[in-house]
N, C-alpha and C positions, 0 to 999 in steps of 0.2 A: 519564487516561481511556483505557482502551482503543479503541482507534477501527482500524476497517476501510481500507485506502485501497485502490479497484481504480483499477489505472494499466491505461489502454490507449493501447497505444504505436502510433502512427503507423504504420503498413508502411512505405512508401517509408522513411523516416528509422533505423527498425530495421534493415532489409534493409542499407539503406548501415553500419552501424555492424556489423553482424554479417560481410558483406564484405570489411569493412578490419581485422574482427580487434579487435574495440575494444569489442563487447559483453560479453563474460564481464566484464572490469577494471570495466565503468562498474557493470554488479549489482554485483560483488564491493563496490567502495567504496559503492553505494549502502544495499548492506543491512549493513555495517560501520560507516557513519554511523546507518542507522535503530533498531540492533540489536532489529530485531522478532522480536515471541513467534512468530510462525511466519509461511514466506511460500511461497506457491504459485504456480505458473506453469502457464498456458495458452492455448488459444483462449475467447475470449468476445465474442461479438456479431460476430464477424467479423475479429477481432481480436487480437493477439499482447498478452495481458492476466498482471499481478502484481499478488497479494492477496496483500495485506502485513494483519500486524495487528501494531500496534505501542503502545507509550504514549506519547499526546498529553500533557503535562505542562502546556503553557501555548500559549495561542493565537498566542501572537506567532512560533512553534515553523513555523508554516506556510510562511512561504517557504525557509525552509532544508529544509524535505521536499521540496515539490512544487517549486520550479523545475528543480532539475537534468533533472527529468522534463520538465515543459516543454520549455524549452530544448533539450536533446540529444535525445527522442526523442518532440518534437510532441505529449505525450500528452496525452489526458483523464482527468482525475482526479475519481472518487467520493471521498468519506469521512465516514464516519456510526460513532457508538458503540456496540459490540457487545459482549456479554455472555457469560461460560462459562457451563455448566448449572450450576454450583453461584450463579452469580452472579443463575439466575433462581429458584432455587430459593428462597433468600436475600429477593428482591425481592416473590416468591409469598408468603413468611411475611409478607413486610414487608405488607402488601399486605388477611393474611388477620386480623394482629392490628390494624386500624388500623378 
């Protein structure tokens, strides 16, 4: 299933890893383990935040996503399933023949 994840990463704990040189590598392997359909980076809510969309394939999939986030960089993590426009479009027929 496609599914959204917004990670917002702790300041203090970001700052220290971006400091010592150690954030590029932990994205690079993180979004190399998640191989998500696209991923964005910015401020949100006050916050040094990445919106990943990725395929959730099975639930059990969850601590292998989100701890490393945890763990290294304090985060809070959203994630809910989201849709391309062809995918609402699809769901609109589904929707309009039922």
């Amino acid at each position: 299933m496609r599914t959204m994840l917004v990670i917002h990463m702790d300041t203090q704990k970001a700052s220290r890893m971006i400091d010592n040189n150690e954030m590029a590598q932990f994205m690079q392997s993180a979004l190399e383990r998640l191989r998500p359909e696209a991923a964005y980076f910015g401020p949100h809510g006050g916050a040094r935040t990445a919106f990943v969309v990725i395929d959730l394939e099975e639930p059990s999939q969850l601590p292998s996503i989100t701890e490393p986030f945890f763990s290294q960089l304090g985060a809070t993590i959203e994630m809910f399933p989201v849709m391309t426009a062809d995918d609402v479009r699809t769901g609109l027929q589904q929707l309009a023949s039922s």
